[in-house]
Structure formats: structure tokens, C-alpha cells
C-alpha positions in Angstrom: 92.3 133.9 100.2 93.5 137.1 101.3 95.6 137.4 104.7 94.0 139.8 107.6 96.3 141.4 109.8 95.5 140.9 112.7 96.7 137.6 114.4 93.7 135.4 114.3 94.6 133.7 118.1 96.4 135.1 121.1 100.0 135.0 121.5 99.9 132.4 123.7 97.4 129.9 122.3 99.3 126.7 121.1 97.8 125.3 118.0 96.4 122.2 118.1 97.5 119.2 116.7 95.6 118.2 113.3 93.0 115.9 113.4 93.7 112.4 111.2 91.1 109.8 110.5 91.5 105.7 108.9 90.8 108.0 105.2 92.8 111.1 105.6 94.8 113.3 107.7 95.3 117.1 107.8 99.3 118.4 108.4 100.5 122.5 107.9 100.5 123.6 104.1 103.8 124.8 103.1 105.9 125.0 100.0 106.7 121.2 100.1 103.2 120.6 99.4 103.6 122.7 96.1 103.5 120.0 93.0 100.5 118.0 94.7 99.0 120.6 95.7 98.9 122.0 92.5 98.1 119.3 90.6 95.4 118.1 93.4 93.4 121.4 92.7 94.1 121.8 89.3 92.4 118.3 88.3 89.3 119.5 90.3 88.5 123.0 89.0 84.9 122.6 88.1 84.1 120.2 91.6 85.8 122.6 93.7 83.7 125.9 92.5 81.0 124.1 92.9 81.6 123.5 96.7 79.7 125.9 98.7 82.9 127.3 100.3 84.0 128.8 96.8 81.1 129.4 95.2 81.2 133.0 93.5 84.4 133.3 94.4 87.5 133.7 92.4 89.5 131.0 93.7 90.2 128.8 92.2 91.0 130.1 88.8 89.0 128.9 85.6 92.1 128.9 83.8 94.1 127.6 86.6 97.7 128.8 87.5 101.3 128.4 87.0 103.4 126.1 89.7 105.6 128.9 90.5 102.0 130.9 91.3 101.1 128.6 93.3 104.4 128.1 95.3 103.9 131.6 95.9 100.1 131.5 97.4 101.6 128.1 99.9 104.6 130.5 100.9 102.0 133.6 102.1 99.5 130.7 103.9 102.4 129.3 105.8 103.7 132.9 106.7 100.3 133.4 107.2 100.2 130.1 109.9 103.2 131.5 111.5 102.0 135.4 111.7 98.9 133.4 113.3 97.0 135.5 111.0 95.6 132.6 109.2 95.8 128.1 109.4 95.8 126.3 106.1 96.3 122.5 106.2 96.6 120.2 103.3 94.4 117.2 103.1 96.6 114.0 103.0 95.0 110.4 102.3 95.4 107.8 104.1 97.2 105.4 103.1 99.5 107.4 100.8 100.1 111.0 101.5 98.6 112.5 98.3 97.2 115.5 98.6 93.4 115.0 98.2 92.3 118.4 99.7 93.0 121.5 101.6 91.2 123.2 104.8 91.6 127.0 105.2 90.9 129.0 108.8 90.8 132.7 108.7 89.0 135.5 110.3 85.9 136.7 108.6 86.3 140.2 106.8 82.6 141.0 107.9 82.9 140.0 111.4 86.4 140.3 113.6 84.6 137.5 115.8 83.6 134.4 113.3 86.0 132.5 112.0 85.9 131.8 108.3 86.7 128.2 106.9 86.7 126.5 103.4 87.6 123.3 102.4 87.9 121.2 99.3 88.3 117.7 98.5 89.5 116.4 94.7 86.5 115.3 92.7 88.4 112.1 92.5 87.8 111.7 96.3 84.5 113.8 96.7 82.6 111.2 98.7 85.5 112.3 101.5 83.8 116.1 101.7 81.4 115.5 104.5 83.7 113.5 106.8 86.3 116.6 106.7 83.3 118.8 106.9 82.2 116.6 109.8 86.0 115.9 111.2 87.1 119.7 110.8 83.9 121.3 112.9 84.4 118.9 115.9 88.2 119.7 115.8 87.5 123.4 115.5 84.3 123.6 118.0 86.8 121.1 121.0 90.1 122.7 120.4 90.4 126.2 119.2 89.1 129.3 121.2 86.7 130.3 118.1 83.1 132.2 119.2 81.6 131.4 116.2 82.9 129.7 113.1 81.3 130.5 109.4 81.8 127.1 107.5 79.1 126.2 105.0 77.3 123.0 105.8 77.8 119.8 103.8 
């Protein structure tokens, strides 16, 4: 996902806290997140371009990528969240903090107005996609200032 540069909220709009459920709660990616992350998408190639979010898209990689690559994408998304230019949020279960998924927010590059998200569950916890789906447009549509959000139906 490539960063916009505009800031993708006003100044002065405080982020909301991250929704969390009985199966799974979301918290900032960063850096820390790096070695489950990576290993979280990286066992889920196939299931993950198959989700309508990255369909025809070139993330994430057939031939996946290296863990310093990767530190480096988690790096830009959480300069990203703190330019405000862009909110990605690993997907933590519960019980047991593994990373089973990640959500991205980001402006569209059609439309300045709609707010483009993806998200993506492991394939070993696909039955978890809907509820995030589900759990991640209520969260958007109550606490974030978006007009109109672009997140493919599940």
C-alpha cells in the first residue's frame, strides 16, 4: 500500500481507541510486530489474494519477502499512522497475542473523500474474516469522521 500525502484526518481529530472483541483485538502496527507479522502473512499467501481487498493487486507477493523487507513496509505504516496519512492495525487473537491479521485505512487514490480499507485474516483463522469485516465498519462508521468508506463486503 502506497502512502498519500495528504493527512487522511484533521490535526485535531484524536484517533480512536481500537475496537477488541472475546476472538481478537486490533492495536497500532509497528516494527515490534515484525516476525509475526511476517510469518502471519507469509503462511497465508494464496488465502489472502484471494480476499476481495487484494485481489489483482500486488500485495502480497507470490514469492513473499525478506524480514528485513518487511520491517521496512511496518516502519513506513507507522510513520504513516503518525503523519496521519494512513492507520494500519495488526490483528491480535484473543487469547494469545499472535498476530492473525491486519486492517489498513487510507484515502482512496480515486476519490480524496472515501476512505479505502483492506483487511486480512490468516487462512488458519479465516472463519474470523466477517467478524473483523463486521467489527471494523461499525468502528469506522461510529468513530472516525469518514464520508464514505470503500471496504469490500464480506
Amino acid at each position: 500500500m502506497t502512502s498519500p500525502a495528504q493527512p487522511l484526518v484533521a490535526p485535531d481529530f484524536v484517533v480512536p481507541p481500537p475496537p477488541a472483541t472475546d476472538r481478537f483485538r486490533l492495536e497500532p502496527l509497528g516494527p515490534q510486530h515484525n516476525a509475526a507479522d511476517h510469518a502471519a502473512w507469509t503462511s497465508s499467501i494464496a488465502h489472502i489474494r484471494a480476499n476481495p481487498d487484494f485481489t489483482g493487486r500486488s500485495w502480497p507477493p507470490v514469492a513473499g519477502m525478506s524480514l528485513e523487507a518487511n520491517l521496512e513496509d511496518l516502519r513506513r505504516h507507522a510513520e504513516d499512522f503518525e503523519r496521519r496519512s494512513g492507520f494500519t492495525y495488526t490483528v491480535l487473537s484473543v487469547p494469545g497475542n499472535d498476530v492473525i491479521g491486519c486492517v489498513y485505512i487510507y484515502g482512496s487514490r480515486q476519490d480524496p473523500e472515501v476512505a479505502d480499507v483492506r483487511s486480512w485474516v490468516r487462512a488458519s483463522h479465516a472463519s474470523l474474516d466477517a467478524d473483523l469485516y463486521r467489527v471494523v465498519s461499525d468502528w469506522l462508521e461510529r468513530e472516525w469522521p469518514f464520508g464514505r468508506v470503500a471496504y469490500a463486503p464480506r
